[in-house]
Phi, psi and omega in degrees: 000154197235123174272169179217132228213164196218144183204130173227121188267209158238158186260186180263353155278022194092292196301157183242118173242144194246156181211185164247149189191157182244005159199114195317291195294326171281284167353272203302329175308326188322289172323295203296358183255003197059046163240039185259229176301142175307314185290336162259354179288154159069056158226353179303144012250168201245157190243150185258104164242013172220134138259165135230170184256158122220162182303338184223152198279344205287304195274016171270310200306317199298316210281317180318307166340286173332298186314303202304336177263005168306145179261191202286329167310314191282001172281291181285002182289314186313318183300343210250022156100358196273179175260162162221000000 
């Protein structure tokens, strides 16, 4: 079975992006070499400051969802230990 993960890094401008991936640690070299997201090339290099795990790809893409619509303060109160 396969985990699956919600992740937001920051980019080196500051902003924050959040994405899905079923493996982290590969996923952020991506960004960081500028082959990740179309949103994150020439934003590099980028720091991995949020995860969550989940069991299934449906409730990550949902959660991913979620993430995306916060606005940035509630992004960072979540990185930063908080609820959002």
């Amino acid at each position: 079975m396969s985990v699956h993960w919600v992740y937001i890094i920051e980019c080196d401008d500051g902003s924050l992006y959040t994405g899905y991936t079923t493996d982290v640690e590969r996923r952020v070299r991506e960004h960081d070499r500028g082959e990740g997201a179309k949103y994150t090339r020439g934003r590099t290099p980028v720091e991995l400051v949020y995860t969550e795990q989940f069991e299934s790809k449906s409730a990550a893409m949902s959660r991913e969802y979620e993430l995306k619509q916060l606005s940035r303060a509630e992004k960072e109160r979540l990185v930063e230990g908080g609820e959002a």
